[in-house]
C-alpha positions in Angstrom: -209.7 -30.8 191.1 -209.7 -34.0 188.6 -211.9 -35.1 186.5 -212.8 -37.8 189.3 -213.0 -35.7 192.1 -216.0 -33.6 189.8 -217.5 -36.9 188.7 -218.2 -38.0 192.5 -219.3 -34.5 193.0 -222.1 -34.6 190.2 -223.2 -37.9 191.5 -224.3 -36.5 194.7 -225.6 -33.7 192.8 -226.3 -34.1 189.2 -227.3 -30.2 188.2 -225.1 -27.4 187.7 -225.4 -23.9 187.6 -225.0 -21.8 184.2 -225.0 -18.1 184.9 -224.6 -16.0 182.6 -224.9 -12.2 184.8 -224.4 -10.9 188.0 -227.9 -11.9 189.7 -227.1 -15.4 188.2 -224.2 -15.5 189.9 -225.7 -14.6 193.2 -228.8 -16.5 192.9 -226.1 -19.6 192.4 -224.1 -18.8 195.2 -227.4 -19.1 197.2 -228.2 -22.1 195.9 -227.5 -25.9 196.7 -225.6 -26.5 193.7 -222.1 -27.4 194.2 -220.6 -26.8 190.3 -220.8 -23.5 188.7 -220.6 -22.8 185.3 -219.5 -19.2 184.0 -220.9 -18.1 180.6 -219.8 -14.3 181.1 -217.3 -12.1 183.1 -213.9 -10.5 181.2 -210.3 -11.3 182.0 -210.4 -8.1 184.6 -213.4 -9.4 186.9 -213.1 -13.6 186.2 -210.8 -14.4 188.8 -212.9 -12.3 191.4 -216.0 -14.3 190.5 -214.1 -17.3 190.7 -213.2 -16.3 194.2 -216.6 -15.6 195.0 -217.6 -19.3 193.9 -214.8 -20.7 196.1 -215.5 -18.6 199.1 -219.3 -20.1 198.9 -217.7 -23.8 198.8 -218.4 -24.6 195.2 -216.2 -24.7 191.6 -216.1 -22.6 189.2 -215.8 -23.8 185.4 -215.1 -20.7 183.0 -216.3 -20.9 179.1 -213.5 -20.0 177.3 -215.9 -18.7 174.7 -217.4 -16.1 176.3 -215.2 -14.0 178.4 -214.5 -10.6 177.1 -211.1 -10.0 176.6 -209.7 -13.8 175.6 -209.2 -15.0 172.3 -209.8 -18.5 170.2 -206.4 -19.2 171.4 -205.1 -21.6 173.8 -203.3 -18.7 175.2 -206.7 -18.6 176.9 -206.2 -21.5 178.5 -202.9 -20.5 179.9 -204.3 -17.2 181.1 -207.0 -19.0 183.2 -204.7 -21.6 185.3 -202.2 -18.7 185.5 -204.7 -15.4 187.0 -207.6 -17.4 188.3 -208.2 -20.6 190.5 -210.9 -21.7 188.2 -211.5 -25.8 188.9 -211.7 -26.0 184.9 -212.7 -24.6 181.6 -215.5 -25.1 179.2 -215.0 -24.7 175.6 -216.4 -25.2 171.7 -212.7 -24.9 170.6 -210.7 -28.4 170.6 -207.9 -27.1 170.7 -208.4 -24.6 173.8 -210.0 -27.7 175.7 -207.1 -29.4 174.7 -204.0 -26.9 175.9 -206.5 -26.7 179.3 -205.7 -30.2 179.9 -201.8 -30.2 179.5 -202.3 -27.3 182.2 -204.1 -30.0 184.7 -207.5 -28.4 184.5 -210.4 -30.0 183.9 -211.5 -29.4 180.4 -215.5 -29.5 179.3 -215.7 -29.5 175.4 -219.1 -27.9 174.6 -220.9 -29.5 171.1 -224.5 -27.8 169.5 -225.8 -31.0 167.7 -228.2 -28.9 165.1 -227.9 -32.2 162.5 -227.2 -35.5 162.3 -223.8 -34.3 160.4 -223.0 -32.2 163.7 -223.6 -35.7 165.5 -221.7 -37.7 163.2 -218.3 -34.9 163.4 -218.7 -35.5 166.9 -218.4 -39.2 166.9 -215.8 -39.2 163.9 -213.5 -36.3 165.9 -213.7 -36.3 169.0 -210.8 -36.3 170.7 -209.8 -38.8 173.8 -207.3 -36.2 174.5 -209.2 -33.1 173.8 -211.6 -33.0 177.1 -212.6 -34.9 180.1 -216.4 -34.5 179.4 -218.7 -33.3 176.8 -221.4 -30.9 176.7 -224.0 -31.7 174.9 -226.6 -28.9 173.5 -229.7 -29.2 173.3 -229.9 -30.9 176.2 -233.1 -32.8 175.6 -232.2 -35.4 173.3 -232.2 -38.9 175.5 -231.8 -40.8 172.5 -228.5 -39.0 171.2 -227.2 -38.5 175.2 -227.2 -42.4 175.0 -225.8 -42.3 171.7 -222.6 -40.2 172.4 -222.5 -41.7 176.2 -220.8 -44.6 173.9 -219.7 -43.5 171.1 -217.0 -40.8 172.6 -216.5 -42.7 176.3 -216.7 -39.3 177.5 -218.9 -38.7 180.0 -221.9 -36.5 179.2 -223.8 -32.8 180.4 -226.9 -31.8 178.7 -227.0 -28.5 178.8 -229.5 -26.0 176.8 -233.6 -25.9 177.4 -233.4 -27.9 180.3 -236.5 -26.7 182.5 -238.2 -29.2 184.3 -237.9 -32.2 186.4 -238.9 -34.0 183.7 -235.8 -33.2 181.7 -233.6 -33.7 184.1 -234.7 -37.2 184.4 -234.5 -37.7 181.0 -231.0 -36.2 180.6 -229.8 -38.7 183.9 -232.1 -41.5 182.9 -230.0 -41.8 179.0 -226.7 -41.7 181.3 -225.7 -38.1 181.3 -223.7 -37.0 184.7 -225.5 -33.7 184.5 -227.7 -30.9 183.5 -226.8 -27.4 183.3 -229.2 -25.0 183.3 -229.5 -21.2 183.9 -233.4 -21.5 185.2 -232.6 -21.1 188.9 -235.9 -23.5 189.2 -234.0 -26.2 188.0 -231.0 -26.0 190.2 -233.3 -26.5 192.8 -234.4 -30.1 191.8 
């Protein structure tokens, strides 16, 4: 998968899947989402659950972050293309997003915008060749969505307390690609 091939995707469907345990996962599988994003797991069950998402015809993104057993290290990165089929990675750490790029996955760089001088770090650093989208978190911030939709050229996920149709629309409406959400209600929408 490239980064086109998963844009064209989340324009036919625009919300994504966060699970973060096992009846996630299956609750997910069941669902009409087509992009799955992995916020646990450890590096001796991942590529199973990866698997799992390809067998249901969907991708699998894994965070980086949170799988038990991998390090701040793009070594990480490595160990995901290698053991798993995983369609691409999410991450907070540049330079993990980064090394999961020269690898030909797609690479999701995941920001928490708690200030305006988390905003402005993001504008000022972000790397064009660090990741293929951003992450945005909170999620319900239209204003800043539309913001960093120009300032990086990236395109955009708002992620975090999404919960209702009404922030989806907001999230789409200030030209985010996607939502994620772990609220099973939402990937419904």
């Amino acid at each position: 998968m490239n980064c086109t091939s998963l844009l064209e995707l989340l324009a036919d469907g625009p919300v994504i899947a966060a699970v973060k345990d096992d009846a996630g996962l299956e609750a997910a599988l069941e669902s009409d989402v087509s992009v799955l994003f992995l916020l646990y797991g450890d590096i001796l069950t991942i590529g199973e659950k990866v698997a799992r998402i390809h067998c249901a015809d969907k991708k699998a993104f894994v965070h980086l972050d949170l799988i038990d057993g991998l390090s701040a290290r793009e070594i990480s990165a490595d160990f995901i293309a290698r053991h798993t089929a995983a369609d691409g990675v999410i991450s907070t750490k540049v330079a993990l997003t980064k090394r999961a790029r020269e690898l030909g996955l797609v690479a999701i760089q995941r920001v928490f915008l708690l200030d305006s001088m988390a905003l402005k770090n993001v504008e000022r650093h972000f790397s064009q060749e660090s990741a293929d989208l951003v992450e945005v978190l909170p999620g319900l911030m239209p204003k800043i969505i539309r913001q960093l939709c120009q300032t990086t050229g990236k395109p955009i996920i708002a992620g975090g307390l999404i919960s209702d149709k009404e922030d989806v629309t907001g999230a789409l409406g200030a030209g985010a690609v996607a939502v994620s959400s772990t609220n099973p209600a939402v990937w419904a929408m």
